[in-house]
C-alpha positions as CSV (number, residue, x, y, z in Angstrom):
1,X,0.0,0.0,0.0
2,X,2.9,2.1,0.4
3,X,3.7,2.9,-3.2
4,X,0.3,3.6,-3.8
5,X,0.5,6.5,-2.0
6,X,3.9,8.0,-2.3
7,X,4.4,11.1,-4.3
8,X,6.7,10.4,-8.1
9,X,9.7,11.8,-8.5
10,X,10.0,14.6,-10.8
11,X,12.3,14.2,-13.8
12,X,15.9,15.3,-13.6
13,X,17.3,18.2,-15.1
14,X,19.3,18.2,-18.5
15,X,23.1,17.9,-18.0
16,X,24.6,21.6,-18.9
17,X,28.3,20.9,-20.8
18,X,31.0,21.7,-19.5
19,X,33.3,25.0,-20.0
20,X,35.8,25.4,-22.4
21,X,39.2,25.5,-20.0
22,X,41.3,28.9,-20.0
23,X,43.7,29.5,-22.4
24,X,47.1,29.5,-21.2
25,X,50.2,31.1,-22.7
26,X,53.6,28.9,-23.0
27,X,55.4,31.2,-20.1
28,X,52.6,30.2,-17.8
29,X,53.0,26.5,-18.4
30,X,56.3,27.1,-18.2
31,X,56.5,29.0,-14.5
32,X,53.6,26.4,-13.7
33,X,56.3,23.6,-14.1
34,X,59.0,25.2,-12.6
35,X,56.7,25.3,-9.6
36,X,55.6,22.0,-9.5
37,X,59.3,20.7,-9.8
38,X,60.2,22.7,-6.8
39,X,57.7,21.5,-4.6
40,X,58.6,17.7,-5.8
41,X,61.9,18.3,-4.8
42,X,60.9,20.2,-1.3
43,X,58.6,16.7,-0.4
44,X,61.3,14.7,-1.5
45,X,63.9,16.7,0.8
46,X,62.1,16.1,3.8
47,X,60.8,12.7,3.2
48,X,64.9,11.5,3.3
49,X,64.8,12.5,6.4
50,X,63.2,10.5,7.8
51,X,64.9,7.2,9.0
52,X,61.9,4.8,10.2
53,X,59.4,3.3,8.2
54,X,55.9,2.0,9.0
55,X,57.2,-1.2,10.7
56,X,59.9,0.8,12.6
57,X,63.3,1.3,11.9
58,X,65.0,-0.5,8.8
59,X,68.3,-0.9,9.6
60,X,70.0,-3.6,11.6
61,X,70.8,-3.0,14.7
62,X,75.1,-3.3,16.0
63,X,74.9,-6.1,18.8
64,X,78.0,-6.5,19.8
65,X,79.6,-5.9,23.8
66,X,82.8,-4.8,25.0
67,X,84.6,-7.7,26.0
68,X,87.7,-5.3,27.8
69,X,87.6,-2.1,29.0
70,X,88.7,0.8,26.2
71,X,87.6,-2.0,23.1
């Protein structure tokens, strides 16, 4: 009985297109890629930093004692 009563859904609207992108000059792609590179290389700076990964730190460990004082 329910869908006897229930109110119909109106029709959707027609899809508008989309813009045409902006024209952009050669200097600005240009300065655009410059920027990019130097932010890739800024992330990758920092990221080499770091010494640990996600399970902790990756390299082995030195397990060794001194057996005699001053060794």
């Amino acid at each position: 009985m329910g869908s006897l009563f229930s109110p119909k859904m109106p029709a959707l609207p027609p899809v508008q297109p989309l813009p045409e992108p902006p024209s952009v000059s050669d200097e600005e792609k240009a300065r655009i890629a410059s920027e990019q590179a130097a932010m890739e290389r800024k992330r990758k700076g920092r990221k080499s930093t770091i010494l640990t990964g996600p399970l902790g730190v990756e390299e082995e460990a030195t397990i060794e004692k001194k057996t005699l004082l001053g060794e």
